[in-house]
C-alpha positions as a printed NumPy array, in Angstrom:
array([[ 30.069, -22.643,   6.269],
       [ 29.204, -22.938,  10.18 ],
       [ 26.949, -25.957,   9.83 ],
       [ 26.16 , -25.896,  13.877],
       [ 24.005, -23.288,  13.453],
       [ 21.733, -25.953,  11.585],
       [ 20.477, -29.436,  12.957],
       [ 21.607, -32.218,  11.142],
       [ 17.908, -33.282,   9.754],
       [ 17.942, -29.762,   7.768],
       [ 20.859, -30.458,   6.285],
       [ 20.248, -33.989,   5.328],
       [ 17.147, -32.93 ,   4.276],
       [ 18.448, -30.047,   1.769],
       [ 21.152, -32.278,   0.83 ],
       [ 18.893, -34.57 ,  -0.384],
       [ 16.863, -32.429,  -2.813],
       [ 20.069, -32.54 ,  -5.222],
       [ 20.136, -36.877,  -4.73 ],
       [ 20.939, -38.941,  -7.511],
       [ 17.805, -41.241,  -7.003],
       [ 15.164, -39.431,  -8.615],
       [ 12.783, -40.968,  -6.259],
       [ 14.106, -39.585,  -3.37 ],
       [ 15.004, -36.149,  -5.013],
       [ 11.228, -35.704,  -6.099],
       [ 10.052, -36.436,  -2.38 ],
       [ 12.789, -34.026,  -0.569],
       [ 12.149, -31.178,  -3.599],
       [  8.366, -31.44 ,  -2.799],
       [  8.602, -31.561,   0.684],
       [ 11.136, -28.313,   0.635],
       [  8.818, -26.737,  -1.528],
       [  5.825, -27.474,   1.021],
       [  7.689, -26.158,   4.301],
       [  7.935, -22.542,   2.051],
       [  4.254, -21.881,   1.477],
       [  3.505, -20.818,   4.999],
       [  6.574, -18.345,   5.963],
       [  6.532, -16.935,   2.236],
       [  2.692, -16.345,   2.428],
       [  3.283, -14.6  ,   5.663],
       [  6.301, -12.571,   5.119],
       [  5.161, -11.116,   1.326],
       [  2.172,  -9.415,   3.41 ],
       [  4.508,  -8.454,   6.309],
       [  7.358,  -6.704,   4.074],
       [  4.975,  -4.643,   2.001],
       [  4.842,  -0.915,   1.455],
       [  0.83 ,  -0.768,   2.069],
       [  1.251,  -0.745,   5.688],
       [ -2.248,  -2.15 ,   6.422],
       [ -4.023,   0.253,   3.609],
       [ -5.572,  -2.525,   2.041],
       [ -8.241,  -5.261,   4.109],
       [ -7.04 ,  -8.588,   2.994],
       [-10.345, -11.003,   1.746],
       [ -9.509, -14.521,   1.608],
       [-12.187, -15.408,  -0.973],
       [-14.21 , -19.018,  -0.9  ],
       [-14.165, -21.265,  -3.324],
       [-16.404, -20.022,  -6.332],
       [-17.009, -16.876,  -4.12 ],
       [-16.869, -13.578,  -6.037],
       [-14.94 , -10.674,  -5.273],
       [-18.136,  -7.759,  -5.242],
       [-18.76 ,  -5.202,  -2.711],
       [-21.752,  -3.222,  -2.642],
       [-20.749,   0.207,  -2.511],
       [-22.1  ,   3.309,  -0.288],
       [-25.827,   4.15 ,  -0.335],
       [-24.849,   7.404,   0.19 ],
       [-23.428,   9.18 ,  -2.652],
       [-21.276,  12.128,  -2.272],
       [-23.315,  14.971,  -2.369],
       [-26.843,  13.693,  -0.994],
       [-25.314,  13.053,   2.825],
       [-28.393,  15.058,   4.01 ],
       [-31.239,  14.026,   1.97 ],
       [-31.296,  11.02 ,   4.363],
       [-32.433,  12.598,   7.883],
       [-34.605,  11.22 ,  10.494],
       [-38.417,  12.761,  10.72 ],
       [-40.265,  14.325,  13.74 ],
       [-43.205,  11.494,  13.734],
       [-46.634,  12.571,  14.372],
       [-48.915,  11.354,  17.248],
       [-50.265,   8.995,  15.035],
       [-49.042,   7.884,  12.115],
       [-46.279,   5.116,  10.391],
       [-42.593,   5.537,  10.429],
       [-41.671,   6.791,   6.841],
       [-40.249,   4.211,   4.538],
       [-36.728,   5.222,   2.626],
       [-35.751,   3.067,  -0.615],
       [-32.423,   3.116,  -1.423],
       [-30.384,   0.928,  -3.586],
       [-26.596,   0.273,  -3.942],
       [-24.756,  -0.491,  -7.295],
       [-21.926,  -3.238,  -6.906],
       [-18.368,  -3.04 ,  -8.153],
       [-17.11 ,  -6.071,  -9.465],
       [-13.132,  -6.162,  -9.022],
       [-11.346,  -8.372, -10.685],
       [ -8.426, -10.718, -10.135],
       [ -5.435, -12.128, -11.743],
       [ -2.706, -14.227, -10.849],
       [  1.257, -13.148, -10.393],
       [  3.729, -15.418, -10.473],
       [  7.821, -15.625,  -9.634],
       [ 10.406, -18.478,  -9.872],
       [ 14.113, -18.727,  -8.8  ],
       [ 16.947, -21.598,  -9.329],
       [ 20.241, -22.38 ,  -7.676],
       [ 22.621, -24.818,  -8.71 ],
       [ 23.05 , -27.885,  -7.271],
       [ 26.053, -27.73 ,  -5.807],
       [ 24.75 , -25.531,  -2.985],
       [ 22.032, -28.07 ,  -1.99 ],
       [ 24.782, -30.874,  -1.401],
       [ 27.144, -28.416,   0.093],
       [ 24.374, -27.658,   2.249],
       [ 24.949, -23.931,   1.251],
       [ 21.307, -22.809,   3.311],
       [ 23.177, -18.717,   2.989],
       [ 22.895, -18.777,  -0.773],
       [ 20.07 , -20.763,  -1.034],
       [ 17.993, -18.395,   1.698],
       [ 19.083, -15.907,  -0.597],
       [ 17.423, -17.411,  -3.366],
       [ 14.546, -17.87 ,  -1.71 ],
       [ 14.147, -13.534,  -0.39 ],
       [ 15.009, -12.716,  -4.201],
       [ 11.934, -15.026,  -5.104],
       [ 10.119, -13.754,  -2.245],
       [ 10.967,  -9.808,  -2.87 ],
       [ 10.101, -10.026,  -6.643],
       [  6.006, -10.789,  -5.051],
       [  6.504,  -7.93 ,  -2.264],
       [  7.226,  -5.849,  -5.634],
       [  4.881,  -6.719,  -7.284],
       [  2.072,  -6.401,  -4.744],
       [  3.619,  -3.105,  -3.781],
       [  3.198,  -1.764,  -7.42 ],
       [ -0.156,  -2.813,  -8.252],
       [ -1.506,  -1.886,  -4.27 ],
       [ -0.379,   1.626,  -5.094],
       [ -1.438,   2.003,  -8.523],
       [ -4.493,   1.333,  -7.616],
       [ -4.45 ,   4.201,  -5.259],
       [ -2.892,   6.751,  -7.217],
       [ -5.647,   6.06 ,  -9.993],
       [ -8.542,   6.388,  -7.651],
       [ -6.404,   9.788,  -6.285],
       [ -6.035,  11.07 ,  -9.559],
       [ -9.711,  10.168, -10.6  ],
       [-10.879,  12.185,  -7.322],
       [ -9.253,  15.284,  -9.129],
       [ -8.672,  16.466,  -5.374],
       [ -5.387,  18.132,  -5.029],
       [ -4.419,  19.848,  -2.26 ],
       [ -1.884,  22.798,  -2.194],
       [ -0.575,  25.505,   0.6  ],
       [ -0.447,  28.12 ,  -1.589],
       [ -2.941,  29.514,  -3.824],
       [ -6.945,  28.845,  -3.234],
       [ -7.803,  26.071,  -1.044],
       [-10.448,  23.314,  -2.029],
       [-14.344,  23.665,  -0.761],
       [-13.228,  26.998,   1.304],
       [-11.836,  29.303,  -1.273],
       [ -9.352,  30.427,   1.555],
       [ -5.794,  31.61 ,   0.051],
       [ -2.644,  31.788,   1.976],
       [  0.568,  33.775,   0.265],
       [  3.19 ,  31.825,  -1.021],
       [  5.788,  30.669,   2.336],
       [  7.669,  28.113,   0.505],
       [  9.754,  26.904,  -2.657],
       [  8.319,  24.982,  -4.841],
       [  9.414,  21.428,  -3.463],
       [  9.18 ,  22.419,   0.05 ],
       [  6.957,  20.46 ,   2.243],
       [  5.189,  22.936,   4.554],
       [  2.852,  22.203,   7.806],
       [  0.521,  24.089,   6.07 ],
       [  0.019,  21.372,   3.794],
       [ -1.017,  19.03 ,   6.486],
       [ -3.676,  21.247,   7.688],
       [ -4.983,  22.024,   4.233],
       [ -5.411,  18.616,   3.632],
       [ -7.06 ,  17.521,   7.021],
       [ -9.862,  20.408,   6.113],
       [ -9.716,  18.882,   2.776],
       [-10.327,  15.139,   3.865],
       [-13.424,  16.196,   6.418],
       [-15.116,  18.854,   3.856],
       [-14.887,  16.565,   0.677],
       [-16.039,  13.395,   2.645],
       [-19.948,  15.017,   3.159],
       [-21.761,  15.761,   6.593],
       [-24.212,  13.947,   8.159],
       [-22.676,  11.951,  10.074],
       [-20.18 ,  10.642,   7.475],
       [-17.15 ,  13.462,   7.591],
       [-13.957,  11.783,   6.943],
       [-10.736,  12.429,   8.384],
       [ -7.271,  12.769,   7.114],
       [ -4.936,   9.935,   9.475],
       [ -2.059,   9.035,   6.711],
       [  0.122,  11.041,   4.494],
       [  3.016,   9.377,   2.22 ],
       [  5.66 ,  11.574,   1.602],
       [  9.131,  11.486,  -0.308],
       [ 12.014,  10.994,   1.916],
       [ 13.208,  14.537,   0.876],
       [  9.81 ,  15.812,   2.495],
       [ 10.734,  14.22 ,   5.677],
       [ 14.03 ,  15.598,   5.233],
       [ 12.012,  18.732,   5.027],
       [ 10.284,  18.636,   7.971],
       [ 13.724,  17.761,   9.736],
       [ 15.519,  21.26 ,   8.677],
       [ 12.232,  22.935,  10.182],
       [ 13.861,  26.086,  12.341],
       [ 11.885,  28.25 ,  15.086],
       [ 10.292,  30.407,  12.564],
       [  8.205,  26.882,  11.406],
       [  7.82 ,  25.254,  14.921],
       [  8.667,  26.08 ,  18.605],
       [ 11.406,  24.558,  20.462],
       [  9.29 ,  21.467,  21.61 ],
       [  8.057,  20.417,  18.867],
       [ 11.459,  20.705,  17.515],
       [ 13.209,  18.476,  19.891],
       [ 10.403,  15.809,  18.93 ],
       [ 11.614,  15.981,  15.836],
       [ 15.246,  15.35 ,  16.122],
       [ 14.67 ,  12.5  ,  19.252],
       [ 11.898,  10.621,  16.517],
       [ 11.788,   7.217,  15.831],
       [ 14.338,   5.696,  13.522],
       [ 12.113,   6.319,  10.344],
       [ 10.903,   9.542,  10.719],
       [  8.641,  12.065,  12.731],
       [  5.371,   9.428,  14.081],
       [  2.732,  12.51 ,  13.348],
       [  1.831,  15.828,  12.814],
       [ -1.529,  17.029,  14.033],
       [ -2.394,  13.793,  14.378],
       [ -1.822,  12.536,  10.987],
       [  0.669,   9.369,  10.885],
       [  3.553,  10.514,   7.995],
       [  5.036,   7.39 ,   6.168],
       [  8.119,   8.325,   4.365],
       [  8.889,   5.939,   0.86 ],
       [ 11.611,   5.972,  -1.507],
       [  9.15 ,   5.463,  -4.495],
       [  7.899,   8.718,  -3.784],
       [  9.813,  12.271,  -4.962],
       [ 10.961,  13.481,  -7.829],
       [ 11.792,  11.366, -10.718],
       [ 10.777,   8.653,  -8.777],
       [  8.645,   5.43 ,  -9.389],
       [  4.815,   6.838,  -7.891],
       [  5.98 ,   9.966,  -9.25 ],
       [  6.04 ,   9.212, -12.968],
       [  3.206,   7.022, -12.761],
       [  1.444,  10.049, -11.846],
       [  3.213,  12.421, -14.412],
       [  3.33 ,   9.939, -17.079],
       [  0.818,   6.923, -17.228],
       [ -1.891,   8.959, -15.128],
       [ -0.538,  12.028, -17.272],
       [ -1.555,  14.782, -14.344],
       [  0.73 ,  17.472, -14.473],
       [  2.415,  19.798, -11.651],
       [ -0.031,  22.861, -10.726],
       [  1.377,  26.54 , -11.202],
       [  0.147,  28.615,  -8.063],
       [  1.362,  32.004,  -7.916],
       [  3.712,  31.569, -10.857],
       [  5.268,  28.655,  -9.381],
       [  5.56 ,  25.222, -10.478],
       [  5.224,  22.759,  -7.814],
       [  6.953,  19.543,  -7.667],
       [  5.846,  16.835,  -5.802],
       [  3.16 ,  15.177,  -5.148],
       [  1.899,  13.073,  -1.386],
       [ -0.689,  11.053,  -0.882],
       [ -2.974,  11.467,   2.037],
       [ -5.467,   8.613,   3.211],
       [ -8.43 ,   8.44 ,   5.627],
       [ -7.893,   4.301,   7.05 ],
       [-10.379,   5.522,  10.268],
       [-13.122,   3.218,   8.799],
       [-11.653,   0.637,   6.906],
       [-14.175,   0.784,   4.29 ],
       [-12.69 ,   1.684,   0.637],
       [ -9.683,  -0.224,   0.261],
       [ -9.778,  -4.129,  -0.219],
       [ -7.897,  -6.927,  -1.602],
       [ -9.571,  -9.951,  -2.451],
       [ -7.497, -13.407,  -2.866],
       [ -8.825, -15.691,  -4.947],
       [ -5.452, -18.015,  -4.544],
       [ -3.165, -17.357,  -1.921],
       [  0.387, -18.056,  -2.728],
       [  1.403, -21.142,  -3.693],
       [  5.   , -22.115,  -3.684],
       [  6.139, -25.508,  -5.961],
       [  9.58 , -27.556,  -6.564],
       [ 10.758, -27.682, -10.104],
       [ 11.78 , -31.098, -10.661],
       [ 12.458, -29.983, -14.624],
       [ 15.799, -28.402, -13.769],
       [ 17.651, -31.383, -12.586],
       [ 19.04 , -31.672, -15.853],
       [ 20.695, -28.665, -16.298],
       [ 22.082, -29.396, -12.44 ],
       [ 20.16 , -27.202, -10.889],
       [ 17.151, -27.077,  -8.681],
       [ 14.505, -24.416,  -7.994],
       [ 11.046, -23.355,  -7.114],
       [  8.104, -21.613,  -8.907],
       [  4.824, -20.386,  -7.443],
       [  1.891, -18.048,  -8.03 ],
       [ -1.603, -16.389,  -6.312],
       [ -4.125, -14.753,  -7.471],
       [ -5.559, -11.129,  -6.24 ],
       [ -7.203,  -7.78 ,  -6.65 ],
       [ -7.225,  -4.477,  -5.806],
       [-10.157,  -1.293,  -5.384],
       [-10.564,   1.691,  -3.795],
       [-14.518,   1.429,  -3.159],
       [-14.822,   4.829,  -2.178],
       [-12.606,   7.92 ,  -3.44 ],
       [-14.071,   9.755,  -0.451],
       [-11.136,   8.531,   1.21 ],
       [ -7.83 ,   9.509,  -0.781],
       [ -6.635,  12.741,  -2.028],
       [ -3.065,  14.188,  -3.177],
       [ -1.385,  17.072,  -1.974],
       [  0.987,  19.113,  -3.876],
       [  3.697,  21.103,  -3.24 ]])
């Protein structure tokens, strides 16, 4: 172990959460536990796969977490217009009213242990260790229940989006160009005329700026030759960043390895959500995307009740080892399904 790289007051000071004198344990345990609550608050919300989907809502004490939702409904954009006044005459009055969705929160909660010998060895590898395990099982957590959320609102939509076959609101129909399995560019532009015709006029037309895709999708896009895209757009491809193309017709692509076949968004949707693969043109597609409109910032929110609290667990001295527990409390809602759709291909 290459102490240097720590100064000698952090290693007294971990040393001392495994001290004989309880006194002094208790103190250096609690204050450990205290130094965590910041950098672990900070880095579950930086290492999640939401990538800014959700607006975080630190909640007041006794505040509750309700959101009015739009005025507008889908459907009657354009029963609220303006009117041509008269020379004389009052401005019209409009009534509308809002219901509110109450979302509701619960608390998570993770612990992790170490033995003892690592805290007087000064051991701050294995014990940093500890401490991402403990930190990783909230980013799962937060992950699962963030995107849950958004495949049920998705799947409640009943929106799905395909290349092939008859296309939503349009009726347009393209013949079949692809396997089933094969993510096509024609899929991103059905879904952009998708995301703007579903979302109403009037003013409030949506637009399609995210799509999360399986890493084989991306691969995909990758093996696109000239027949799918012309040289330039080809070089683009292969001189991307590190995790994949940035965009295609303006739409951002996030690639995730919970997405694809057999995988964990997958059979939520095939299984819990229990919405099965399309057949267009006596095909049976395979996988699903998810495509989001984040260009208002208005649908998807996260209230905290509790942010995450991180404690020492002074309990475990007796079996000679030492630890930490913690929990928060949070929520999830997609306040208006205007904004998410799947694709399917």
């Amino acid at each position: 172990m290459n102490y240097q790289r720590y100064p000698q007051e952090a290693i007294d000071a971990l040393r001392a959460t495994a001290n004989p004198d309880g006194d002094v344990r208790a103190r250096a345990q609690k204050a450990f536990a205290a130094e965590l609550n910041m950098p672990l608050r900070q880095g579950v919300f930086d290492r999640d796969n939401l990538g800014g989907i959700y607006e975080k809502q630190v909640l007041a004490p006794g505040a509750q977490a309700n959101y009015p939702l739009d005025f507008v409904k889908p459907g009657e954009e354009d029963e609220f217009i303006a009117f041509t006044l008269p020379k004389q005459g009052r401005v019209p009055e409009r009534h509308v009213e809002g219901d509110e969705l109450w979302v509701p929160t619960f608390q998570i909660g993770n612990a992790i242990d170490w033995s003892l010998k690592y805290a007087k060895e000064a051991r701050f590898d294995v014990i940093m260790r500890a401490i991402r395990v403990y930190e990783a099982g909230f980013v799962r957590k937060i992950n699962s229940d963030g995107w849950r959320t958004i495949l049920g609102a998705a799947d409640g939509r009943g929106l799905v989006v395909t290349a092939n076959g008859a296309a939503p609101f349009t009726g347009s129909t393209l013949a079949p160009t692809a396997a089933a399995g094969q993510f096509t560019k024609e899929l991103i532009s059905r879904m952009k005329t998708a995301m703007t015709r579903g979302a109403g006029g009037n003013g409030n037309s949506g637009r399609l700026t995210d799509v999360y895709l399986s890493l084989e999708a991306m691969e995909d896009i990758r093996a696109w030759d000239v027949d799918e895209i012309d040289e330039f757009t080809r070089r683009e491809i292969f001189v991307s960043r590190e995790y994949g193309l940035a965009q295609i017709y303006g739409v951002v692509l996030h690639e995730m390895t919970e997405m694809g076949e057999g995988q964990e968004y997958e059979e939520f949707l095939e299984t819990t959500l229990a919405r099965a693969h399309q057949v267009v043109n006596s095909v049976t597609l395979r996988e699903f995307c998810v495509g989001l409109d984040l260009s208002t910032m208005d649908s998807f929110v996260q209230p905290i009740r509790e942010e995450l609290q991180t404690y020492e667990d002074p309990a475990l001295y007796r079996e000679q080892r030492a630890g930490i527990f913690g929990w928060m409390e949070h929520g999830f809602a997609v306040l208006d399904p205007r904004r998410v759709l799947l694709g399917e291909f």
